[in-house]
C-alpha positions in Angstrom: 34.8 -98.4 -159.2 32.4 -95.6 -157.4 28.4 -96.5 -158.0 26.2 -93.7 -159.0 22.9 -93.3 -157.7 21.1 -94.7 -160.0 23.4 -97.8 -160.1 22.3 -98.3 -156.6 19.1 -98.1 -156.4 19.1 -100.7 -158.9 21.2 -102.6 -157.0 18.8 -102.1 -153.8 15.9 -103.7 -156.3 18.0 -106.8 -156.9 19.0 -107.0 -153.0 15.0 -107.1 -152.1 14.6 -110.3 -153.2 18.1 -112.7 -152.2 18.5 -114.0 -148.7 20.9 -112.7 -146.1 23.9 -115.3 -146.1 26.4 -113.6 -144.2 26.4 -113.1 -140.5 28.9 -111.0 -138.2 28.6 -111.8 -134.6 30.5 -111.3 -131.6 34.1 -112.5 -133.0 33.8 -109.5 -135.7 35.2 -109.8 -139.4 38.2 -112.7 -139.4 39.3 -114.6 -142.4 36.8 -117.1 -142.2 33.9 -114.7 -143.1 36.2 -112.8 -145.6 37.0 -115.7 -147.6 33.0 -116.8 -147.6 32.5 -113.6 -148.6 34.7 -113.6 -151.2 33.3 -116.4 -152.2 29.9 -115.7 -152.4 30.8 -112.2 -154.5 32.6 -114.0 -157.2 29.5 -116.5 -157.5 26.7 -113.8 -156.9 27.6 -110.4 -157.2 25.5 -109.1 -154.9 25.3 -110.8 -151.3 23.3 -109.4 -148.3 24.7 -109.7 -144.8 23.6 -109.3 -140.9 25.2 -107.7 -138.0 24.0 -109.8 -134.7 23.2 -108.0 -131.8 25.9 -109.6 -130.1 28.4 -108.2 -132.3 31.3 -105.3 -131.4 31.0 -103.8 -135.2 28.4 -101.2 -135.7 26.8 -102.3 -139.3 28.4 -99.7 -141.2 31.8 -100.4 -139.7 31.5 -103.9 -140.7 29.8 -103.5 -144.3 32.8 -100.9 -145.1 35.3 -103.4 -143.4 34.1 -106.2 -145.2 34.0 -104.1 -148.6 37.5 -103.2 -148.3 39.1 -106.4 -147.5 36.7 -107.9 -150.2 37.1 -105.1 -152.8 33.3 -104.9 -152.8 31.1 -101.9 -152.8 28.8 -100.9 -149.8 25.4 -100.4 -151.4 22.9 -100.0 -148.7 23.4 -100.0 -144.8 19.8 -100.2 -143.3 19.5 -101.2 -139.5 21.6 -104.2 -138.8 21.5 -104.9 -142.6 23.8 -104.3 -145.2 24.2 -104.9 -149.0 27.8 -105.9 -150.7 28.3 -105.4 -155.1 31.2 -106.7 -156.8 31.5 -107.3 -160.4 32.2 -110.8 -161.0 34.8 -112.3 -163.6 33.5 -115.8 -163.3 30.8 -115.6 -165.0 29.6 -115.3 -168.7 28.6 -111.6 -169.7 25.1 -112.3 -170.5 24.4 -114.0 -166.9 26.0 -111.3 -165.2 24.4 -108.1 -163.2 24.1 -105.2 -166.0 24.3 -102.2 -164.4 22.6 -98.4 -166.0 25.1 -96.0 -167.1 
């Protein structure tokens, strides 16, 4: 599922306001972080993540690594932050993110 531009920049609204909960440091993208990320997508929809400094990934490398091994879409890349979206199936359809057509 591609996001159009307006889907986005809703999504980048939403994204303002939650907390960064993932981190990618110097040991890259393993398991670990895929599986709390795929996690945290299923639960929240939209997640937020870092790139440390230490880290071998650029921030686009590892929010478009992380989207594919998560089936996620990249929404926003800004400096060392990024912004995942994946429509979840856990949850009710009134509590979850409506997107505009």
């Amino acid at each position: 599922m591609d996001l159009t531009s307006k889907q986005r920049a809703q999504l980048r609204g939403l994204a303002n306001h939650i907390d960064t909960i993932l981190h990618v440091g110097k040991d890259g993208i393993g398991d670990n972080l895929v599986k709390q990320a795929d996690d945290a997508l299923e639960a929240r929809e939209l997640i937020k993540g870092k790139v440390l400094e230490n880290a071998l990934l650029s921030t686009r490398e590892a929010a478009e690594a992380l989207a594919s091994r998560t089936r996620s879409e990249v929404v926003q890349v800004i400096g060392t932050k990024f912004v995942l979206y994946r429509e979840t199936h856990s949850k009710e359809k009134d509590k979850r993110i409506k997107l505009v057509k």
